[in-house]
N, C-alpha and C positions, 0 to 999 in steps of 0.2 A: 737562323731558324728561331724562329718566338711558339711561344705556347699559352695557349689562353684557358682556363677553365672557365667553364659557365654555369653561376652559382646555381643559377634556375633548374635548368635540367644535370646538370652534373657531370655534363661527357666533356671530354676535353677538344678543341680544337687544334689544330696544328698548320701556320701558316708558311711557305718554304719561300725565301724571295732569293731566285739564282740571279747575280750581275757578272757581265763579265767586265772583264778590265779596259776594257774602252769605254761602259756607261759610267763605271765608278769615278775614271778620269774627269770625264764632262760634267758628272755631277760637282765633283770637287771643282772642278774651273768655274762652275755657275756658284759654287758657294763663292768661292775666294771674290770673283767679281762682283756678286751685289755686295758683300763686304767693302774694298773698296768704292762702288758707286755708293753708298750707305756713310763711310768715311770724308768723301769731299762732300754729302751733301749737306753737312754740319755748318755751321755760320762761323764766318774766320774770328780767330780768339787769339788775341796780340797779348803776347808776355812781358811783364815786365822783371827785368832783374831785382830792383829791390821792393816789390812787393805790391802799394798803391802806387796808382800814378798820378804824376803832379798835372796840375792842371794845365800848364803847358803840352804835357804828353797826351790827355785830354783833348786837348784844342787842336791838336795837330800842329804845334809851334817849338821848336825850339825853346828848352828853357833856360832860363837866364842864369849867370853866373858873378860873381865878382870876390876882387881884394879889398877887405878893409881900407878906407882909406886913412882910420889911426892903427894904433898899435895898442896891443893888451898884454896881458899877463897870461897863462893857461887858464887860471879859475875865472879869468872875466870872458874867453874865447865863445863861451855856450850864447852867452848873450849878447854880444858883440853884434851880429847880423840886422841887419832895418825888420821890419815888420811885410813879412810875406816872405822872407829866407831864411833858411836855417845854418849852422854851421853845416860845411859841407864833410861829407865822407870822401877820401878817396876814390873811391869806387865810384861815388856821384860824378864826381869831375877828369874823372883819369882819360878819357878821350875827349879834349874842349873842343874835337872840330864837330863835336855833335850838340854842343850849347851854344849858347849867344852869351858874350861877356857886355855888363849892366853901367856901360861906361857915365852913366847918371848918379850910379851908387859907387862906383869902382874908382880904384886909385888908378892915377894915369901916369904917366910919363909923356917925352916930348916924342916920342918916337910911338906910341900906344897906337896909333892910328885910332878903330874901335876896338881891337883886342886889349889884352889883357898886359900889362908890362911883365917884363924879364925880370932876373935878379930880384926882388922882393920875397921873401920866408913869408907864407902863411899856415898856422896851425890848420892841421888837418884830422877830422876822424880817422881813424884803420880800422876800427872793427874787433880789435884787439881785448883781451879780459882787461876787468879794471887794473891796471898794470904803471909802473916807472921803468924806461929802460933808454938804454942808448943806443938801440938799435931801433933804428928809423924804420916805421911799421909795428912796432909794440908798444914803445914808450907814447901813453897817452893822461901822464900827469893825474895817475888814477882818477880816467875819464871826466878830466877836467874841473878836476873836485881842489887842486893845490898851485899854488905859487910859489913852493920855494923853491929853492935852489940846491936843495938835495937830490932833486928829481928830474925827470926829465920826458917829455914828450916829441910829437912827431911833426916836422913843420917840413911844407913842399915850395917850389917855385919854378919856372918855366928858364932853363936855362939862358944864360949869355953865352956860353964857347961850344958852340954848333960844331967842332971839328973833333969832340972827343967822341969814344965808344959808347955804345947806348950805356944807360944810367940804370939805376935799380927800375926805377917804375916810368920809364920814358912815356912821353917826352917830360918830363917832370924830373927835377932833382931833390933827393929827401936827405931829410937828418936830421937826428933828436937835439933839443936843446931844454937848456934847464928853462923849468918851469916858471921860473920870476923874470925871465926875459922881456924885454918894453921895449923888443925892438924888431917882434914882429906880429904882424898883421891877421887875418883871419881869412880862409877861404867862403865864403858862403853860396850858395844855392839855393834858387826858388824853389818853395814847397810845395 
């Protein structure tokens, strides 16, 4: 029940609206439904996990990935990639069967086909606070600022012995290593 007064004349009016509970239902069901028809007819808007998206995810392509094909130290790792990739994060690379490996930039083995070789360590982001540690996923050679050998970062690689239990971050096997290491390589990804 509403009530209006009318500043003009000054009497009040009084409107009474009776529904019963079958129109209220329907009203509700016609709300709820243009709401969804209202909700699809929105233009589809694709997410991306880490924020921009690269120009390959732009393109509708696959974007490309690779291993160094030298080997650095942690504090040269940031720079280590060609020009159009970045050092890659974890999280960029952790599912390869959704990139394309850049076997023009990428180190190969005799068995690579166009993938990516096994057994090879390459340093990787985590995402981690500027941090040293030797647990794989933290330790990231306070964000790749150091080389010594006091400290330690996060390095990944695509297994050799397919018959053991999933790994920490499968298919991928991780483990920190001291930061002055020259004996392994870098992950990178297209920007």
């Amino acid at each position: 029940m509403g009530t209006r007064k009318d500043s003009q004349q000054g009497d009040i009016q009084t409107i009474e609206l009776h529904l019963s509970r079958g129109v209220v239902i329907v009203l509700g069901c016609m709300l709820l439904v243009a709401a969804v028809v209202g909700y699809l007819a929105q233009p589809e808007r694709k997410a991306a996990a880490s924020g921009a998206q690269s120009s390959a995810a732009l393109a509708g392509t696959l974007a490309k990935y690779y291993l160094t094909t030298s080997t650095v130290t942690a504090d040269q790792a940031l720079t280590a990639c060609a020009a159009g990739y970045h050092m890659a994060s974890m999280w960029e690379i952790l599912d390869p069967t959704n990139l394309e490996y850049d076997s023009s930039l990428g180190w190969m083995t005799s068995d690579s086909g166009s993938g990516p070789p096994s057994a090879y360590y390459g340093w990787v982001r985590n995402g981690y606070n500027n941090a040293s540690s030797t647990n794989p996923g933290s330790g990231n050679c306070f964000s790749w600022t150091t080389g010594s050998d006091m400290y330690y970062g996060t390095r990944v690689r695509l297994p050799t012995n397919w018959t053991t239990a999933a790994v920490q971050s499968a298919p991928w096997e991780a483990d920190a290593e001291a930061c002055n290491s020259t004996v392994t390589h870098v992950w990178c990804v297209e920007d």
